[in-house]
C-alpha positions, 0 to 999 in steps of 0.5 A, spaced: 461 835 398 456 831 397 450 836 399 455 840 393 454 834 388 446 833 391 445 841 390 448 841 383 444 835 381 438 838 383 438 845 380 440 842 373 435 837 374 430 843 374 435 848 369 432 842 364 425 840 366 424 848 366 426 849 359 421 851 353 423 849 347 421 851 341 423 846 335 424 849 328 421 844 323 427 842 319 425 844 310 429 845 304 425 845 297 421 849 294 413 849 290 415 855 285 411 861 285 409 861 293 413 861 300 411 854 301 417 849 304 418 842 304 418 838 311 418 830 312 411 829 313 409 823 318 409 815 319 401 815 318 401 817 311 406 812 309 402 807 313 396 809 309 401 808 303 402 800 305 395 798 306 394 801 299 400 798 295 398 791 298 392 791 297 393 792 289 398 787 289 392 782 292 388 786 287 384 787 291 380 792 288 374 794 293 380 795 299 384 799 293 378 803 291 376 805 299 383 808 298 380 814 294 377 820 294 371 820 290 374 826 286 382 825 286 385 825 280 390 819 277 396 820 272 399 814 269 406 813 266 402 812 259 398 818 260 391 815 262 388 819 266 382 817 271 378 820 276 376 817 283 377 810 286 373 807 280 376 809 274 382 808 277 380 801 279 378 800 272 385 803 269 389 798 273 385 792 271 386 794 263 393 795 265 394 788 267 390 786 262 395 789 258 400 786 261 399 779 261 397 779 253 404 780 253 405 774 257 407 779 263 404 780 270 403 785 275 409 784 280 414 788 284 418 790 289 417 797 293 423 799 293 422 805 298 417 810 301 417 816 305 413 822 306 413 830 305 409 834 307 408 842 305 408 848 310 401 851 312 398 856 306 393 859 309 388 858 304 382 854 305 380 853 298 387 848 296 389 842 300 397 843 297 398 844 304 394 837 308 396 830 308 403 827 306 406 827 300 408 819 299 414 819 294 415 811 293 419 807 287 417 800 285 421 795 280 417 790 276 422 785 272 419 782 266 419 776 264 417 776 257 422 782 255 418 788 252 424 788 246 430 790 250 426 792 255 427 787 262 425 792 268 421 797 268 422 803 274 416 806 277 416 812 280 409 815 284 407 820 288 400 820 293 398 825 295 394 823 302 389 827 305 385 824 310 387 816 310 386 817 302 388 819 295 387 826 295 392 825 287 395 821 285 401 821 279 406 816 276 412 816 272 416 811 269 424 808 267 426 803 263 431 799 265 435 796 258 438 789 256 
């Protein structure tokens, strides 16, 4: 009985170490116009996300403008729109600036981040499919209230590509008295 046991064991140990399994990465979702799925992407782009976002709530610019590609594209919620670090440094400061005339300033929290990817396109020509696709969402609550206005909810998307922001697109919600 035990050689039994002790044979069992031994060929479903090898049964499992022989076995090569291919995993299907799990996609929904869809980019109109093309046959490209959405997947989760990695931990690295997250990653990359945080340093990015507390490095804007230190203003640390020179850190924020080392995140950006030299001809990434940045779309604010107000419609400004900058190109590369340096603009979008100096958009965020006007931002700022804008906000403290209001008797506000820059806080908020991260609510939540993850990570999507694209599936390969087989053009070399787009990065659509490189990198990850961070989805995050911030809350700011203000202390001087702009009219009823006493949260504002932001919704961004970085497009990371080689540990930098390849684009970059915000969109906002108010939040009501």
């Amino acid at each position: 009985m035990k050689k039994l046991l002790l044979l069992s064991l031994i060929t479903l140990f090898i049964s499992c170490a022989n076995q090569n399994q291919e995993c299907e990465t799990p996609s929904n979702g869809f980019i109109e116009g093309t046959e490209l799925n959405i997947q989760m992407g990695e931990q690295n782009g997250v990653d990359i996300f945080k340093e990015i976002d507390a490095a804007w709530a230190e203003f640390n610019f020179e850190k924020v403008k080392n995140y950006v590609h030299d001809d990434a594209v940045m779309k604010f919620a107000d419609g400004r729109v900058a190109t590369g670090g340096e603009e979008f440094v100096q958009s965020i400061k006007e931002w700022a600036e804008e906000d403290a005339a209001l008797g506000n300033e820059q806080s908020w929290t991260t609510n939540y981040a993850f990570a999507l990817a694209v599936s390969n396109d087989n053009d070399d020509s787009t990065n659509i499919d490189q990198g990850n696709w961070v989805n995050a969402q911030f809350t700011s609550t203000l202390k001087n209230p702009k009219g009823d206005v006493i949260r504002e909810v932001f919704y961004e998307f970085y497009h990371i590509v080689d540990g930098k922001i390849a684009s970059w697109n915000q969109f906002k919600r108010d939040e009501k008295n």
